[in-house]
C-alpha positions as CSV (number, residue, x, y, z in Angstrom):
1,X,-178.3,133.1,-50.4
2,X,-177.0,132.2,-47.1
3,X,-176.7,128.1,-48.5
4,X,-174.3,128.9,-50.8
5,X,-171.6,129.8,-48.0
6,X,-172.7,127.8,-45.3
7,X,-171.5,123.9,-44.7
8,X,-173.0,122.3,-41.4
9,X,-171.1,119.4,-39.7
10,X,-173.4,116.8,-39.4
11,X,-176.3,118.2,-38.0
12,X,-174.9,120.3,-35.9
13,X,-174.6,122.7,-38.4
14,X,-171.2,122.0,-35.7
15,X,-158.4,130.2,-33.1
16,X,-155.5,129.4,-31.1
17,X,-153.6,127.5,-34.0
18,X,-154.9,128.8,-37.1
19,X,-154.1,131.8,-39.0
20,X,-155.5,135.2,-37.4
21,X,-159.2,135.8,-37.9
22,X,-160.2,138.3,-40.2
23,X,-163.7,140.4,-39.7
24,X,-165.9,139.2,-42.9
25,X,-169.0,141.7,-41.9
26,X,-170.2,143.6,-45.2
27,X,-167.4,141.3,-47.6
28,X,-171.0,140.3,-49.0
29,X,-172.8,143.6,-49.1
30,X,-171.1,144.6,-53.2
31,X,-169.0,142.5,-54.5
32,X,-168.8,138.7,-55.4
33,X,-166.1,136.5,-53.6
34,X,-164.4,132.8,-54.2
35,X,-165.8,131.4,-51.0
36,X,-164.1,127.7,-49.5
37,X,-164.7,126.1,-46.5
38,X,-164.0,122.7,-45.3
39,X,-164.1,121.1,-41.5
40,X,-162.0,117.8,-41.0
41,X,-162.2,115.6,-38.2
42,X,-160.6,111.9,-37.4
43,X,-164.1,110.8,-36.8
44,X,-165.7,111.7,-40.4
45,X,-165.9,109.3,-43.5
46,X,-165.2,112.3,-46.2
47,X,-162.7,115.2,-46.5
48,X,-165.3,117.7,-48.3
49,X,-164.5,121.0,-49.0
50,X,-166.6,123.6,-50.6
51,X,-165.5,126.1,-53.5
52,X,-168.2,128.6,-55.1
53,X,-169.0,132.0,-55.7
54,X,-170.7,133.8,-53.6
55,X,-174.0,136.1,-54.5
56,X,-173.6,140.0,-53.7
57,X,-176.3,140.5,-50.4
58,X,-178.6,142.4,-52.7
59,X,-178.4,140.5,-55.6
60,X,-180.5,138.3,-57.4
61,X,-182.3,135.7,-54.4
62,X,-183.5,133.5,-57.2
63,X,-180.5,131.8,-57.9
64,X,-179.8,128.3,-57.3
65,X,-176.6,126.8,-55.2
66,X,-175.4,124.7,-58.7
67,X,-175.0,128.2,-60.4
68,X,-172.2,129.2,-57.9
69,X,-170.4,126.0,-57.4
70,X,-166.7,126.2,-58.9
71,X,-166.2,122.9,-60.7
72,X,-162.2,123.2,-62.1
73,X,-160.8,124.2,-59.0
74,X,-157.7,123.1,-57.5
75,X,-158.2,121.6,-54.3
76,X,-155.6,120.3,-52.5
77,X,-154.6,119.3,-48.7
78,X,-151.4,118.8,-47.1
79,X,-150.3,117.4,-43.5
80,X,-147.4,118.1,-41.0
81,X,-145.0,115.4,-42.9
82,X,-146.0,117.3,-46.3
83,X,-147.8,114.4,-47.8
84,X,-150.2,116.1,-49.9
85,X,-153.6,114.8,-52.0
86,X,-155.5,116.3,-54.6
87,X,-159.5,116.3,-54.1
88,X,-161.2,115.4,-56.8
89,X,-164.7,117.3,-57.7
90,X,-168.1,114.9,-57.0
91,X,-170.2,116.4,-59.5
92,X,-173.0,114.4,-58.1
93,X,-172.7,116.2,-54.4
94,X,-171.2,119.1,-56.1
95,X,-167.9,119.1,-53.6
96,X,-164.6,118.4,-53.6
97,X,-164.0,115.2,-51.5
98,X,-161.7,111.9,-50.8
99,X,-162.2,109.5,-47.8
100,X,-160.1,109.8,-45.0
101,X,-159.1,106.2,-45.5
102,X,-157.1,107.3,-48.2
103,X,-155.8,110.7,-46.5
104,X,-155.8,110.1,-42.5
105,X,-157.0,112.9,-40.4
106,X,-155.3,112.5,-37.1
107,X,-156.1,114.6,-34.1
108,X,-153.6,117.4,-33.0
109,X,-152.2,117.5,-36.5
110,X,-151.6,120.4,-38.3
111,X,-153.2,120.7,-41.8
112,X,-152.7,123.2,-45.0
113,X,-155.1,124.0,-47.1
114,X,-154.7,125.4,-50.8
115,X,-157.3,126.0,-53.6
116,X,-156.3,127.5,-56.8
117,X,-159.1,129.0,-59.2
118,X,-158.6,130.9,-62.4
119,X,-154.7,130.8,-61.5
120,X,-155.8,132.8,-58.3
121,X,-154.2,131.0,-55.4
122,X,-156.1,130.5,-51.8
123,X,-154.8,129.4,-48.5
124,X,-155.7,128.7,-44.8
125,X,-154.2,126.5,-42.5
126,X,-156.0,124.5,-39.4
127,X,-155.1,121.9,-36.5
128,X,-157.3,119.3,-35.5
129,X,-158.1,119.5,-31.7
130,X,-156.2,117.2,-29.8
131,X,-159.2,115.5,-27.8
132,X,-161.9,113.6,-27.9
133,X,-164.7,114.2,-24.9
134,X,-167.1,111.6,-24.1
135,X,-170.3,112.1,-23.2
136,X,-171.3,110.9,-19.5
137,X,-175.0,111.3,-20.2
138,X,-178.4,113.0,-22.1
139,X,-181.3,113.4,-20.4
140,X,-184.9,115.2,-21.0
141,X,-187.6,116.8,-19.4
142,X,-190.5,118.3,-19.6
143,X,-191.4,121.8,-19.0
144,X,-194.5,122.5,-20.6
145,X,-197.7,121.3,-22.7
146,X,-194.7,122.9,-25.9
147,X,-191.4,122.3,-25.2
148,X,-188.9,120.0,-23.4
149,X,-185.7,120.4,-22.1
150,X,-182.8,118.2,-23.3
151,X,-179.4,117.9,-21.4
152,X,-175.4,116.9,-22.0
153,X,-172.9,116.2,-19.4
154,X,-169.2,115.8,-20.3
155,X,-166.2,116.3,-18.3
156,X,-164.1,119.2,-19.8
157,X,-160.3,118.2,-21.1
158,X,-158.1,119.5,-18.0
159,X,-155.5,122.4,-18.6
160,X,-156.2,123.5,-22.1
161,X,-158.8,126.1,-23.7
162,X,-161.6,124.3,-25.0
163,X,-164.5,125.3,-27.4
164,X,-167.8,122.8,-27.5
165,X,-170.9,122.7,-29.8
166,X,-173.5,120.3,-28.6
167,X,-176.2,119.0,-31.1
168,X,-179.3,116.5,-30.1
169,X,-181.6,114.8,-33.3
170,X,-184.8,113.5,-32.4
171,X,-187.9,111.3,-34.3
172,X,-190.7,112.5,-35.4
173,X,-194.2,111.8,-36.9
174,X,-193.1,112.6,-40.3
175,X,-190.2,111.6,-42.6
176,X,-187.8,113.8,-41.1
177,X,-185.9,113.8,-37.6
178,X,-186.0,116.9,-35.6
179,X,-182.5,119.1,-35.3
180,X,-182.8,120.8,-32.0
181,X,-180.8,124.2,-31.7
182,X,-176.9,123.7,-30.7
183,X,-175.9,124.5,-27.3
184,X,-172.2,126.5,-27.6
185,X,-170.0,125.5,-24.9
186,X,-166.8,126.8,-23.0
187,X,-164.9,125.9,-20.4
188,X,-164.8,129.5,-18.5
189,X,-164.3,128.7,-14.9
190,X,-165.1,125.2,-15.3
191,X,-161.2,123.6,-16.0
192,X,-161.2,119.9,-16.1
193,X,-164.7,119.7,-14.5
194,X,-168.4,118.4,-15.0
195,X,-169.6,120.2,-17.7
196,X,-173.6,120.5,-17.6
197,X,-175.9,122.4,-20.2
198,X,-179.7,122.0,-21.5
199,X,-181.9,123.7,-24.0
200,X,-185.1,123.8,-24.6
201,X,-186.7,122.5,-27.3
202,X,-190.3,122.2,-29.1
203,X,-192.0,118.9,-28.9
204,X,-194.4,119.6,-31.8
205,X,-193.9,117.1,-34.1
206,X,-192.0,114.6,-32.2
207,X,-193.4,111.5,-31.3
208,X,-195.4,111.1,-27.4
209,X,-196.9,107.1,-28.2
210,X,-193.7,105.4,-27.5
211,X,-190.1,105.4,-25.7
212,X,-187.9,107.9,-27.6
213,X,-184.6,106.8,-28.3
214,X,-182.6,110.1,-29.8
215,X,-179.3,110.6,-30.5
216,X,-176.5,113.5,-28.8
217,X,-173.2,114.8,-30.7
218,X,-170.4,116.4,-28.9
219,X,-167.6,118.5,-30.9
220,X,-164.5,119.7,-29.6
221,X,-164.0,122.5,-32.5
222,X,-161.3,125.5,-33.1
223,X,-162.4,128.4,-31.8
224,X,-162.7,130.5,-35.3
225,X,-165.2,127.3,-36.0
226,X,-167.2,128.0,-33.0
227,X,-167.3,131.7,-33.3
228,X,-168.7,131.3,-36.9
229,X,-171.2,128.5,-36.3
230,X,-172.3,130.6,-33.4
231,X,-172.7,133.4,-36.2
232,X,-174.7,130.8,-38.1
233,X,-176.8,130.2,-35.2
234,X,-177.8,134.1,-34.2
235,X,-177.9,134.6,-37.9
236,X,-181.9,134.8,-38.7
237,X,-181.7,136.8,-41.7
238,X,-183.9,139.8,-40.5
239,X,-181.2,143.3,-40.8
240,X,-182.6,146.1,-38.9
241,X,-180.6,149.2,-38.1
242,X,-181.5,148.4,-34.5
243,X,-179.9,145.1,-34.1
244,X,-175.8,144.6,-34.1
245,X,-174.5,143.3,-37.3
246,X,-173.7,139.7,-37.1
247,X,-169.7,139.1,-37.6
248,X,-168.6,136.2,-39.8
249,X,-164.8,135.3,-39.1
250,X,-162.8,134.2,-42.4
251,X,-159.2,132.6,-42.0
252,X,-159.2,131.6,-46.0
253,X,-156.5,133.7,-47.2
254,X,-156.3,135.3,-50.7
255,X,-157.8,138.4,-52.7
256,X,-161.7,138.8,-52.4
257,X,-162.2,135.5,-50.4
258,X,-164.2,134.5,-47.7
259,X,-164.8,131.0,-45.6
260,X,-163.3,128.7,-42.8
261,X,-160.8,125.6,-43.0
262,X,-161.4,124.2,-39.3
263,X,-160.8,121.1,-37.4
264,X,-162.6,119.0,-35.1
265,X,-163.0,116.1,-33.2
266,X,-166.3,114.8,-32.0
267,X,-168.4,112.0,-29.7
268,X,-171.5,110.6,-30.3
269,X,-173.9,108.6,-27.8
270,X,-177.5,107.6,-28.1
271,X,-179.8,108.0,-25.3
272,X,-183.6,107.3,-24.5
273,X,-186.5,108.9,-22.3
274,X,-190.6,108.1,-22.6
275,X,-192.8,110.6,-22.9
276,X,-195.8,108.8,-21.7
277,X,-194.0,109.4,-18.1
């Protein structure tokens, strides 16, 4: 019942300043959690966070998202100059959300976080990253009769730790567009320089009659949100004794609770190639 913890940022999926990260390996294995999570950003429409209950790991794998959704939570959010708004619950999207046009999410800021359910009290706290990277350019090529390769070049925000999740959406035949797998990005030796980083992706599916225009998101995310959408991404679901557990971080703070409350900031640019070359 992986959906029922999981939110992705747009299609990507996508901790210096928040609270120490906690070790959530095997919090799922028994027992049933409150699990939040929420990840706010200047350049989103919607605040949305998350409240449910989570399924024990061998429980019942028949049940439905809308059976662990929380409903009469509190949810509420407050800034550096301790303004504070309640979110209300979209029974329609089943979330708690309010436009940011009503409660600005400015970049750098520090935000708090607190949910109250069944008079239990949760907390985390988050800061939005202070920049915004632009993308220089997207390119693909082929490599095989299967799969292309598609690449990003940014230059890297000089003289501060940065964290990067890449994420490329493509047409297809059908009704859906393709989501290629995120490329997870740091700037490890590379300090206010050209960034450059591909992945490979498989063309079946995507369109080959005509010039593919496609389009390429750039995050600048906390580190505790990298590390766990990283998670998400190594995550296939298969447990063997064999393999190394994979490590969920948590930063939500409160008895038997689990989740992230995360900033970002991110970039967007469309690009183009034709296959028929």
């Amino acid at each position: 019942m992986k959906n029922i913890y999981i939110l992705f940022i747009g299609f990507l999926i996508i901790l210096a300043s928040c609270e120490t990260e906690s070790d959530a390996s095997g919090l799922f294995d028994a027992e049933e959690l409150t699990v939040i999570q929420g990840f706010i950003s200047p350049q989103a429409e919607m605040i949305v966070i998350e409240v449910a209950r989570s399924e024990p790991r061998f429980g019942n794998n028949n049940s439905l998202f809308e059976d662990f959704v929380i409903p009469d939570a509190e949810v509420r959010i407050k800034n550096e100059d301790s303004v504070e708004i309640v979110l209300p619950f979209n029974a329609g999207t089943r979330q708690y959300e309010i436009s940011t046009e009503t409660f600005k999410i400015i970049s750098g800021e520090s935000y708090a976080l607190e949910v109250t359910v069944d008079g239990k009290r949760f907390t985390a706290t988050c800061q939005v990253p202070e920049n915004t990277v632009d993308i220089i350019s997207s390119e693909v090529a082929e490599k095989d009769q299967d799969f292309n390769s598609v690449n990003i070049r940014f230059k890297d925000v000089e003289n501060i730790r940065n964290f990067y999740v890449a994420g490329f959406n493509f047409p297809t035949s059908g009704f859906q567009n393709a989501e290629v797998q995120n490329l997870f990005i740091t700037d490890t030796n590379k300090n206010g320089n050209i960034i450059s980083s591909s992945v490979d992706y498989d063309t079946f599916n995507i369109r080959t009659d005509t010039i593919i225009s496609y389009t390429v998101r750039l995050a600048n995310v906390e580190p505790i949100l990298f590390d766990y959408l990283k998670a998400v991404s190594n995550d296939t679901g298969f447990e063997s004794p064999f393999l190394e557990p994979i490590v969920y971080p948590t930063n939500i703070k409160g008895d038997k609770s689990f989740g992230i409350f995360a900033g970002f900031t991110e970039s967007e640019k469309k690009a183009s190639y034709d296959p028929r070359n």
